[in-house]
DSSP file (Angstrom, degrees, kcal/mol; ACC not computed):
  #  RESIDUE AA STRUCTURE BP1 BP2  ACC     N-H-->O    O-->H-N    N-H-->O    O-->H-N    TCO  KAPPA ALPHA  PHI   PSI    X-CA   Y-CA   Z-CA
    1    1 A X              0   0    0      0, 0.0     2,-0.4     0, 0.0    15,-0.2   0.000 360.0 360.0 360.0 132.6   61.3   47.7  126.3
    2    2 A X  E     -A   15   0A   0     13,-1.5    13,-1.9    15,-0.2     2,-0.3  -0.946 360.0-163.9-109.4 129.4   64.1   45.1  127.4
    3    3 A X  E     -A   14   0A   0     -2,-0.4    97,-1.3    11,-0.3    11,-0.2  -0.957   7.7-176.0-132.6 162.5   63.2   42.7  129.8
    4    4 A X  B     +C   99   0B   0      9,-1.1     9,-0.3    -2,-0.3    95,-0.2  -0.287   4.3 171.5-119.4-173.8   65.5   40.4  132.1
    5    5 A X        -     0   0    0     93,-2.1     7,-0.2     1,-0.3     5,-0.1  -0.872  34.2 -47.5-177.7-176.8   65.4   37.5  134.8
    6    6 A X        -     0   0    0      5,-1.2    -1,-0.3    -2,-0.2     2,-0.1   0.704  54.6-103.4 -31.0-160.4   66.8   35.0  136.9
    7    7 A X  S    S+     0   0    0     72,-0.1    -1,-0.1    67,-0.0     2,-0.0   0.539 125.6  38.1-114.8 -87.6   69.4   32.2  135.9
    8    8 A X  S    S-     0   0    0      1,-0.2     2,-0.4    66,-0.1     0, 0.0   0.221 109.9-115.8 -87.7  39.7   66.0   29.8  135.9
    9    9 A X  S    S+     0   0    0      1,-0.3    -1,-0.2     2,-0.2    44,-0.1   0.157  79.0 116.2 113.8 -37.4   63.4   31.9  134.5
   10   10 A X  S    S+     0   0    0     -2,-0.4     2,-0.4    -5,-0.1    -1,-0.3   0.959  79.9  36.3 -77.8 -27.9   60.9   32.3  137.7
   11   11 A X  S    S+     0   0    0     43,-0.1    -5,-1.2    44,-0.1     2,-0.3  -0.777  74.9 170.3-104.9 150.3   61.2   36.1  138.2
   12   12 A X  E     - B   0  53A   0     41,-3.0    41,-2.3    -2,-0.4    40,-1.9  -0.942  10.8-165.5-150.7 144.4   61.5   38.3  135.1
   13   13 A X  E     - B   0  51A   0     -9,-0.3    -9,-1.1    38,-0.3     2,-0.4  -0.663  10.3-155.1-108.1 161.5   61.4   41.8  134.8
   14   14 A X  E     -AB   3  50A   0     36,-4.4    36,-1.1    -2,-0.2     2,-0.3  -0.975  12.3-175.6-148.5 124.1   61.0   44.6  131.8
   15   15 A X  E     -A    2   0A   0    -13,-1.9   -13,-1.5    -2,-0.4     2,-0.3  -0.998  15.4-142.9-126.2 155.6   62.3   48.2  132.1
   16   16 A X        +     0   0    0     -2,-0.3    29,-0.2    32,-0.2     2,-0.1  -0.822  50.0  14.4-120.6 153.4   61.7   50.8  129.4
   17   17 A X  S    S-     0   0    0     -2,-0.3     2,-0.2    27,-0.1   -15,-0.2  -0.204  96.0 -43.4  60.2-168.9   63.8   53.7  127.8
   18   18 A X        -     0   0    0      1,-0.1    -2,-0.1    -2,-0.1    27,-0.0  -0.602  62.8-102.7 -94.0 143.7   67.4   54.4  128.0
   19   19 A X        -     0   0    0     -2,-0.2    25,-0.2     1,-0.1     3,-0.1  -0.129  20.2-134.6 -42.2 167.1   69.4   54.1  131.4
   20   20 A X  S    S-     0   0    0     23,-0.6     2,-0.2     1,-0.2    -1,-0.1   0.537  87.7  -1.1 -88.7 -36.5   70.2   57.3  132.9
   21   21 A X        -     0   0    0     22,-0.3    22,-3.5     2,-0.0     2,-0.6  -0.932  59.2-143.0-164.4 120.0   73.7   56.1  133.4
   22   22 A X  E     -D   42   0C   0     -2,-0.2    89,-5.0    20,-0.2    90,-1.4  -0.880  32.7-173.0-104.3 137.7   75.7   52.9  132.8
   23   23 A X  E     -D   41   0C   0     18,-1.8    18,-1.4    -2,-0.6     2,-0.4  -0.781  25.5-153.9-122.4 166.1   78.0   52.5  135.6
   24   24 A X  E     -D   40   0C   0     88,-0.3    90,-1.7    -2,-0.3     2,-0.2  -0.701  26.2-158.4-117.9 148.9   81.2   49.8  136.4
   25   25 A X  B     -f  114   0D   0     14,-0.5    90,-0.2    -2,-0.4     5,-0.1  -0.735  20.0-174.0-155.7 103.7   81.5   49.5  140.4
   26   26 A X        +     0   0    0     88,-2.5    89,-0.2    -2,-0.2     5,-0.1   0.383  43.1 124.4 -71.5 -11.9   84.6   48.4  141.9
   27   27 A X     >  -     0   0    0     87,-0.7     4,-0.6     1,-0.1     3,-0.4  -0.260  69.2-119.2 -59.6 161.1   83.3   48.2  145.6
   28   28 A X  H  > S+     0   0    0      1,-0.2     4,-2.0     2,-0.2    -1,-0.1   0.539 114.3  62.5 -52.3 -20.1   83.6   45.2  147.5
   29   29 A X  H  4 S+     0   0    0      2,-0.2     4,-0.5     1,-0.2    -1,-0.2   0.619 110.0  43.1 -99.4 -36.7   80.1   44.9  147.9
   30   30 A X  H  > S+     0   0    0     -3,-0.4     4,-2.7     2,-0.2     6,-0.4   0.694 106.5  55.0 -73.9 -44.3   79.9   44.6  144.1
   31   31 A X  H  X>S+     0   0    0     -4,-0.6     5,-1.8     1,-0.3     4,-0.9   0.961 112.1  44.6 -77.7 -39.6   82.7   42.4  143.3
   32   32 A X  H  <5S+     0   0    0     -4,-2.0    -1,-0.3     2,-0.2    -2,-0.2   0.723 112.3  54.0 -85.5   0.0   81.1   39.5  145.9
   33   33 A X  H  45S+     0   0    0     -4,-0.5    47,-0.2     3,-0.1    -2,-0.2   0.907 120.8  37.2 -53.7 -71.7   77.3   40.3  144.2
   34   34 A X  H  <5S-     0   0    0     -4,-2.7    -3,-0.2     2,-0.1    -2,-0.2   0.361  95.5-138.3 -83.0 -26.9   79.4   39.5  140.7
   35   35 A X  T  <5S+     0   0    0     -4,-0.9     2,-0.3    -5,-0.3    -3,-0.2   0.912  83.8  67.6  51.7  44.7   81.5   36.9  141.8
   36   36 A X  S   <S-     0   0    0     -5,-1.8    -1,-0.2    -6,-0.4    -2,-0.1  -0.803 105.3 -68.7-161.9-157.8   84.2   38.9  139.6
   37   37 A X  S    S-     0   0    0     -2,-0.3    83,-0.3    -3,-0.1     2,-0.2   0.574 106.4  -5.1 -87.6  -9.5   86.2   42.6  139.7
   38   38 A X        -     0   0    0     -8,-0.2     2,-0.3    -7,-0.2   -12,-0.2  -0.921  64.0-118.6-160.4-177.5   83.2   44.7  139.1
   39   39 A X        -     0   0    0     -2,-0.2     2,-0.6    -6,-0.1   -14,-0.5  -0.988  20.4-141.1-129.7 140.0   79.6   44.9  138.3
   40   40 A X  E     +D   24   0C   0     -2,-0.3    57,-0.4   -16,-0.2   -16,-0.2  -0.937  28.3 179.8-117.8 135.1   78.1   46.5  135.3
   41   41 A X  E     -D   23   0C   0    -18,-1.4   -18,-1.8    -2,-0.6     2,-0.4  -0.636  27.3-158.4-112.4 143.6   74.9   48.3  135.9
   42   42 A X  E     -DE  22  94C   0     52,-0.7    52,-0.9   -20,-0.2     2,-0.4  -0.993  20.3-149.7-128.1 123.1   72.4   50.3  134.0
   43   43 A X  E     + E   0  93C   0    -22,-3.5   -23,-0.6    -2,-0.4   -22,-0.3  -0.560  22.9 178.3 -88.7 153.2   70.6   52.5  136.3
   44   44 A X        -     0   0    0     48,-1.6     2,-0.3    -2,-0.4    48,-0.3  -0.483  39.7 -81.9-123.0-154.6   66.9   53.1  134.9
   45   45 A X    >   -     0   0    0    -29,-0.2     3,-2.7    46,-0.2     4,-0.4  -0.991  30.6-124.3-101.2 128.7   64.1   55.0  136.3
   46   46 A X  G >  S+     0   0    0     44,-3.0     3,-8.5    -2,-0.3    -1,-0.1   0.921 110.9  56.6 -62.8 -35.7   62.0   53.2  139.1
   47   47 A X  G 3  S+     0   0    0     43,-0.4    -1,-0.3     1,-0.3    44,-0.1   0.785 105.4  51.5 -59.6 -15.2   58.4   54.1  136.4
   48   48 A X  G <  S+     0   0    0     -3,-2.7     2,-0.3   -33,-0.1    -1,-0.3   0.477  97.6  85.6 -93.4   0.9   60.0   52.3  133.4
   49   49 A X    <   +     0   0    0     -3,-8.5     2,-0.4    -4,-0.4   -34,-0.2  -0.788  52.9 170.6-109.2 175.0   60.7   49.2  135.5
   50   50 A X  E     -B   14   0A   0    -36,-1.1   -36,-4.4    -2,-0.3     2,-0.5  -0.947  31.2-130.2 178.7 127.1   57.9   46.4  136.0
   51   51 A X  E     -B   13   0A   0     -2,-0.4   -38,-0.3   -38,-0.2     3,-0.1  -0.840  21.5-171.1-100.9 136.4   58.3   43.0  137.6
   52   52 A X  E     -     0   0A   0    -40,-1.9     2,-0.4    -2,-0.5   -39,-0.2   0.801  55.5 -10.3-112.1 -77.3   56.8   40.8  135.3
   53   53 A X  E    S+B   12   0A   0    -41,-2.3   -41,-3.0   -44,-0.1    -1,-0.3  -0.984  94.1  28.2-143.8 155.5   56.7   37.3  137.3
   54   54 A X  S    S-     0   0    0     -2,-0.4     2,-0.5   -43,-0.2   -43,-0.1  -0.030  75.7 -82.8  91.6 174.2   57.9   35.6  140.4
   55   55 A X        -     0   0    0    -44,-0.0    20,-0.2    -4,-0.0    -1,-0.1  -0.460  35.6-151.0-126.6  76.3   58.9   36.8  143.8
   56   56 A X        -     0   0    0     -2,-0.5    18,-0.2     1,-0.1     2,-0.2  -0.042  16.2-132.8 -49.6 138.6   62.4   38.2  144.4
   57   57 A X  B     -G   73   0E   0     16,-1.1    16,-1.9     1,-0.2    -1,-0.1  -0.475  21.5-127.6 -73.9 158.6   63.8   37.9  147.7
   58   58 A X        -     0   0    0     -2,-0.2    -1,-0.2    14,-0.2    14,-0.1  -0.170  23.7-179.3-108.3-149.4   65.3   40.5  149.4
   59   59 A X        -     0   0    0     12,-0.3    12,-3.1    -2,-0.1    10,-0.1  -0.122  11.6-168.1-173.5 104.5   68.6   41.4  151.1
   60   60 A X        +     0   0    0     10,-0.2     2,-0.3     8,-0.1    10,-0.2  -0.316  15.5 144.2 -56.0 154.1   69.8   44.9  153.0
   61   61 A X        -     0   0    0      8,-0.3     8,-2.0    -2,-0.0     2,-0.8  -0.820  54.0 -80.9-167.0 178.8   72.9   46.3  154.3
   62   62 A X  B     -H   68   0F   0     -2,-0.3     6,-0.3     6,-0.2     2,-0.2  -0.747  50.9-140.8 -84.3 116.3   74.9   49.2  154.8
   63   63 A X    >   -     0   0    0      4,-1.9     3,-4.1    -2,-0.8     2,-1.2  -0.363  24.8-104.2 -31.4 121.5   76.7   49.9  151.5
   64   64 A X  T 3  S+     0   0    0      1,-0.3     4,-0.1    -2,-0.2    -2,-0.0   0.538 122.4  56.3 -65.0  28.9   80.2   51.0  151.3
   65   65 A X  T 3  S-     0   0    0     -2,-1.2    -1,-0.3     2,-0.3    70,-0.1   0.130 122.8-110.7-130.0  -7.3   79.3   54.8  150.4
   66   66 A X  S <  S+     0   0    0     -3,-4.1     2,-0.3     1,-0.3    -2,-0.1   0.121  86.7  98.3  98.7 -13.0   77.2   54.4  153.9
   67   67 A X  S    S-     0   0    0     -4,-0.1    -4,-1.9    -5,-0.1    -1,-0.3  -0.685  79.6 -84.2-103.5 170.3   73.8   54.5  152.9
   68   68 A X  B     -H   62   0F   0     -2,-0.3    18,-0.7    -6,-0.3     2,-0.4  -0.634  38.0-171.9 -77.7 139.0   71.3   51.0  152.4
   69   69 A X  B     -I   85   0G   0     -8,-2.0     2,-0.9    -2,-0.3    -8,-0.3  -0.881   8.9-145.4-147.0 126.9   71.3   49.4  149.6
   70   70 A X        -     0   0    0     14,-2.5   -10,-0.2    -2,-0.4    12,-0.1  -0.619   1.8-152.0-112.2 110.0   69.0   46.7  148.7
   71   71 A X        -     0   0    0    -12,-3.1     2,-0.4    -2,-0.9   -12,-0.3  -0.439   3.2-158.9 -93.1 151.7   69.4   43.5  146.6
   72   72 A X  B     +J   82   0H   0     10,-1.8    10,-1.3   -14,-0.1     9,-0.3  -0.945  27.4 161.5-113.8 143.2   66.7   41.8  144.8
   73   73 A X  B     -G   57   0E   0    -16,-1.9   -16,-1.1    -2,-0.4     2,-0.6  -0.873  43.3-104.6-148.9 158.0   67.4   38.1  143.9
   74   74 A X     >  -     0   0    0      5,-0.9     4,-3.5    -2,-0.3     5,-0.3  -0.926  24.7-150.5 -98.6 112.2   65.8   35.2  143.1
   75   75 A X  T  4 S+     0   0    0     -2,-0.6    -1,-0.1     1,-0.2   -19,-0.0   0.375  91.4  55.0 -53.9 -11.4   65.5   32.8  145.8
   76   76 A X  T  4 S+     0   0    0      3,-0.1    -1,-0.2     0, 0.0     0, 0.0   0.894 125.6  13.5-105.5 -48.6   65.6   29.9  144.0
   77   77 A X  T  4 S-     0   0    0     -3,-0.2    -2,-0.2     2,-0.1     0, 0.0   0.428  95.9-122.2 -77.7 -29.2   69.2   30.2  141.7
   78   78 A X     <  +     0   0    0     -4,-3.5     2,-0.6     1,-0.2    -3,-0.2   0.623  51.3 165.4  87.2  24.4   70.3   33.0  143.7
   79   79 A X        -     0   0    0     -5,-0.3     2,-1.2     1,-0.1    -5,-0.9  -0.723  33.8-139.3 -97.4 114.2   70.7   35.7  140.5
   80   80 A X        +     0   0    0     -2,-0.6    -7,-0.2   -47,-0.2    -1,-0.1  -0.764  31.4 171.5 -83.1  88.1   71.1   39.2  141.7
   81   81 A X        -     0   0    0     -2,-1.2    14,-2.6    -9,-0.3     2,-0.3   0.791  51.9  -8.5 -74.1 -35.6   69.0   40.9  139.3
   82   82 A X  B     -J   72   0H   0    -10,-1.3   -10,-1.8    12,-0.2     2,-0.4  -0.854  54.5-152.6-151.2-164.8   68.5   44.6  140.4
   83   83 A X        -     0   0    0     -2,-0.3    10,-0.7   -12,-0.2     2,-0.3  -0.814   6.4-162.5-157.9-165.8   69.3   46.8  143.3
   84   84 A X        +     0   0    0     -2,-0.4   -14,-2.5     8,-0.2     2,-0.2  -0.986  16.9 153.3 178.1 152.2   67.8   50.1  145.0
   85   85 A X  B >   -I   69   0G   0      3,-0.5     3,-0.5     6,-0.3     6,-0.3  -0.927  54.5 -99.2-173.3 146.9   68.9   52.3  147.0
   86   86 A X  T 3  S+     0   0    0    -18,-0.7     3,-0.4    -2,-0.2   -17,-0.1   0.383 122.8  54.1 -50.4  -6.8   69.1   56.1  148.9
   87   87 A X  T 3  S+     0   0    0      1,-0.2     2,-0.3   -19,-0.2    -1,-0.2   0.777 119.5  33.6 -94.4 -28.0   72.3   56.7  146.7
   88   88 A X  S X  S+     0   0    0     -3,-0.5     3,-2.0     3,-0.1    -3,-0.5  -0.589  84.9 172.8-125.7  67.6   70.0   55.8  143.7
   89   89 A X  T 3  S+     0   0    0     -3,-0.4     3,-0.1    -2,-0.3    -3,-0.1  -0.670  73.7  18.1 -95.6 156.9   66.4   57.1  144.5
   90   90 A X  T 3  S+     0   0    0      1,-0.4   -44,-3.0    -2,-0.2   -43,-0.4   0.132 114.2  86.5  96.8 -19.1   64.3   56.9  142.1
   91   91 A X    <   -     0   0    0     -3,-2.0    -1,-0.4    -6,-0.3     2,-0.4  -0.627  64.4-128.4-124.0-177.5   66.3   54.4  140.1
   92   92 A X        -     0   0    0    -48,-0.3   -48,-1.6    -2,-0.2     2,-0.8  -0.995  16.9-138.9-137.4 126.1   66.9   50.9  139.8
   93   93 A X  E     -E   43   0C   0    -10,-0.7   -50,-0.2    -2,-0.4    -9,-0.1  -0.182  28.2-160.7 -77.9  29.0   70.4   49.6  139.8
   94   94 A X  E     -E   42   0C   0    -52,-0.9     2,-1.1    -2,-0.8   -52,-0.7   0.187  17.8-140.7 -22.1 121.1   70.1   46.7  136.7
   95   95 A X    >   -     0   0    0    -14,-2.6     3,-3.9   -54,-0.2   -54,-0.2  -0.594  22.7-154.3 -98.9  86.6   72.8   44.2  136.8
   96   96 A X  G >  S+     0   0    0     -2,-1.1     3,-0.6     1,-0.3   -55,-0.1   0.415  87.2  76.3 -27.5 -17.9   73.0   44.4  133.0
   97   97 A X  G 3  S+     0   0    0    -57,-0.4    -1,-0.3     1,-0.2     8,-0.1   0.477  88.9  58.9 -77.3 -14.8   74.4   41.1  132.7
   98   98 A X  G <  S+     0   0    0     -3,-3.9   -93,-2.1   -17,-0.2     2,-0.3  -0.010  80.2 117.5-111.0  28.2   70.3   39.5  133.5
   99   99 A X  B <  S-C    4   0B   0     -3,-0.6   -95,-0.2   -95,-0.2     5,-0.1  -0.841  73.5-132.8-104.0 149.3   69.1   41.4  130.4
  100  100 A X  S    S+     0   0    0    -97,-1.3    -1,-0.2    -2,-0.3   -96,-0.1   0.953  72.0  96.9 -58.0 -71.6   67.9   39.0  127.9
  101  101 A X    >   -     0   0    0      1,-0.2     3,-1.3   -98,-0.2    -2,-0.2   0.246  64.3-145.0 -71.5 156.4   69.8   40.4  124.8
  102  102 A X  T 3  S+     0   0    0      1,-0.3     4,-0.3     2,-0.1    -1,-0.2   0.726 102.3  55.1 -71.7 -14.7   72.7   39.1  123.7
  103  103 A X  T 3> S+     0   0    0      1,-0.2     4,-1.5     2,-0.1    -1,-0.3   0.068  84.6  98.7-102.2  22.2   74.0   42.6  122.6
  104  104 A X  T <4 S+     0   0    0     -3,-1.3    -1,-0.2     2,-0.2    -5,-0.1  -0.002  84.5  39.1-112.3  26.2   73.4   44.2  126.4
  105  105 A X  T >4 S+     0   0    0     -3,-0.1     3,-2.0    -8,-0.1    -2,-0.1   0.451 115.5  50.9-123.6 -82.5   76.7   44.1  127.9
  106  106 A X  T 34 S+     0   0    0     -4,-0.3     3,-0.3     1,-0.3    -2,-0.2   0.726 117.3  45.8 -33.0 -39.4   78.4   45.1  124.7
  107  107 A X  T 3< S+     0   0    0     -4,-1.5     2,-1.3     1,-0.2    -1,-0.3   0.900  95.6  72.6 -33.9 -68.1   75.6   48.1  124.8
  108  108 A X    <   +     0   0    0     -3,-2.0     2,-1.5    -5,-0.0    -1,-0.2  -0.311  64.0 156.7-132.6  32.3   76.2   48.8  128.1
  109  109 A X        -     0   0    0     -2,-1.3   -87,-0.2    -3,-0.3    -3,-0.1  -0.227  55.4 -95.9 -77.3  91.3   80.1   50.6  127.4
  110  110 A X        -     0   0    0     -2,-1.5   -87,-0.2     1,-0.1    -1,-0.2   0.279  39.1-178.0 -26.4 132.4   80.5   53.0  130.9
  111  111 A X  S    S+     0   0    0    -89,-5.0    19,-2.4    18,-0.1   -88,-0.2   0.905  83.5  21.7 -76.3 -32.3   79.7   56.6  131.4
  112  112 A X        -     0   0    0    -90,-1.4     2,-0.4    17,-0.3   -88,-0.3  -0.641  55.9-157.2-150.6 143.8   81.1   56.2  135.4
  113  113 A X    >   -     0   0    0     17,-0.5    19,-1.5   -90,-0.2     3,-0.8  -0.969  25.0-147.5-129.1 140.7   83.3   53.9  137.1
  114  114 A X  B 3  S+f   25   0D   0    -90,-1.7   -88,-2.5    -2,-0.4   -87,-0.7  -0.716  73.0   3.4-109.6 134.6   82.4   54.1  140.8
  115  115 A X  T >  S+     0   0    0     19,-0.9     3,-1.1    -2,-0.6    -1,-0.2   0.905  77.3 171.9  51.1  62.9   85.1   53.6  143.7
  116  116 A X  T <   +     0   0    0     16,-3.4     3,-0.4    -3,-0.8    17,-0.2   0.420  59.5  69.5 -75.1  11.5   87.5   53.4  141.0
  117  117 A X  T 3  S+     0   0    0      1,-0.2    -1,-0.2    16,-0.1    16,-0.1   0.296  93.5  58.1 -72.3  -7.3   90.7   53.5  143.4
  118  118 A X  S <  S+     0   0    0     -3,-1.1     2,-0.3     2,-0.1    -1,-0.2  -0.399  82.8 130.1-134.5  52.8   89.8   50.0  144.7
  119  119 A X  S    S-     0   0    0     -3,-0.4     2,-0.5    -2,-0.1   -81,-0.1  -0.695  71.5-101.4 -74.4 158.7   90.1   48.4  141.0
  120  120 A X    >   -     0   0    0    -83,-0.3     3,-0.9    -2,-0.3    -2,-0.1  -0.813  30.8-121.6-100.4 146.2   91.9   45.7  140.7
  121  121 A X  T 3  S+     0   0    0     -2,-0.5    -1,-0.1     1,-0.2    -3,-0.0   0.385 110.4  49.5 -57.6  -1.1   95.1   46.6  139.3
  122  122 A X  T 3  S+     0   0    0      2,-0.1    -1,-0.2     1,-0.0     2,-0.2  -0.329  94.6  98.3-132.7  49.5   95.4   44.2  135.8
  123  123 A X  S <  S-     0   0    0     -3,-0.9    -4,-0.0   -86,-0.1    -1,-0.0  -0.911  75.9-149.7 -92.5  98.2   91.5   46.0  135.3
  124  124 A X        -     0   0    0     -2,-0.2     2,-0.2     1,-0.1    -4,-0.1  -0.261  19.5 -95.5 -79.3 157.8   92.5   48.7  133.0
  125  125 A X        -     0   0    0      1,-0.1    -1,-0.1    -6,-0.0     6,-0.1  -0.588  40.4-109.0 -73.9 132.9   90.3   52.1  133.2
  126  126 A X    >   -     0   0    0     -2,-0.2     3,-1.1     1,-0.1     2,-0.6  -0.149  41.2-114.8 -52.1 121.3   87.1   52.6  130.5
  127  127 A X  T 3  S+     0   0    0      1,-0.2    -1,-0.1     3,-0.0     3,-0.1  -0.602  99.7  17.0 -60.4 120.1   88.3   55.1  128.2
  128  128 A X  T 3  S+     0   0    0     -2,-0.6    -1,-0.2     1,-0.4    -2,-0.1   0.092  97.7 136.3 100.9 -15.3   86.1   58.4  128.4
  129  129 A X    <   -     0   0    0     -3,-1.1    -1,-0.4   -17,-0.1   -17,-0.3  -0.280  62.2-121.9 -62.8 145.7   84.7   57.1  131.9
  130  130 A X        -     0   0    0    -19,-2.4     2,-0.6    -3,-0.1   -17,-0.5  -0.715  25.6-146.1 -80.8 139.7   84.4   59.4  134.8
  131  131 A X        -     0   0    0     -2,-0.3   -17,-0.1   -19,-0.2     2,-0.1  -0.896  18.6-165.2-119.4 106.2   86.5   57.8  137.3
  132  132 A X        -     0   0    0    -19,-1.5   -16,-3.4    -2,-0.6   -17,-0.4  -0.538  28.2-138.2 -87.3 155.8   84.8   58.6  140.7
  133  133 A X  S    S-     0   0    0    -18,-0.2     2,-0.2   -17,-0.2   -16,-0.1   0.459  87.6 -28.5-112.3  -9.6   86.5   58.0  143.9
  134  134 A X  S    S-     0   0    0    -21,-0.2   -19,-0.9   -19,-0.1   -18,-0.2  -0.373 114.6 -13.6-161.6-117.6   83.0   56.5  145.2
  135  135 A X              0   0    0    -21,-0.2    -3,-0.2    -2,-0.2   -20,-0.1   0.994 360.0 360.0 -22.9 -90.0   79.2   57.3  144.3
  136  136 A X              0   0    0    -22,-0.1    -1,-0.1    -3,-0.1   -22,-0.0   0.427 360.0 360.0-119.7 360.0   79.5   59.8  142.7
């Protein structure tokens, strides 16, 4: 079981087994979430994940693949721990980067990069990643 959290600590979360998929996601939607050129994500299944402590705030919107997409944050620090969605039911969207372990980025090497046309150009492409033109 790995469990994550916030920047300061009041919500934490634990999901268990292996992602289904680790994804890279080049959308805009991603890149201001990240404050950077991508996000990396580990998508889980919603029955291995478990909110631990604290009370994530929420925030909706239309997603650039068209369906709603929901971020969970901590209200207090503002750390966009996981995400949800109709593109991903069933799962939970992990922003790998609020897992505890030190090794969980390095882990974390993409199967998928999603709306890989809209990298930015001095991002080079994962080697052996599916490069999808959106979702999926």
């Amino acid at each position: 079981m790995a469990q994550g959290g916030c920047t300061c600590g009041n919500v934490r979360y634990s999901v268990e087994g292996e992602p289904v998929v680790k994804a890279l996601c080049h959308c805009l939607d991603c890149r201001k979430i990240s404050g950077s050129t991508y996000s990396t994500n580990a998508l889980y299944p919603e029955g291995g994940f478990k909110l631990l402590s604290g009370s994530p705030k929420t925030h909706a919107k239309t997603a650039d693949g068209g369906n709603t997409i929901t971020s969970f944050f901590c209200g207090d620090c503002g750390s966009t721990m996981w995400r949800e969605g109709l593109s991903f039911k069933g799962l939970k969207v992990i922003k790998v980067g609020t897992l505890d372990d030190i090794n969980a980025l390095a882990n974390a090497k993409p199967d998928v990069e999603l709306f890989a046309p809209t990298r930015v150009e001095w991002v080079a492409a994962i080697a052996n990643a599916k490069q999808a033109q959106g979702m999926s």
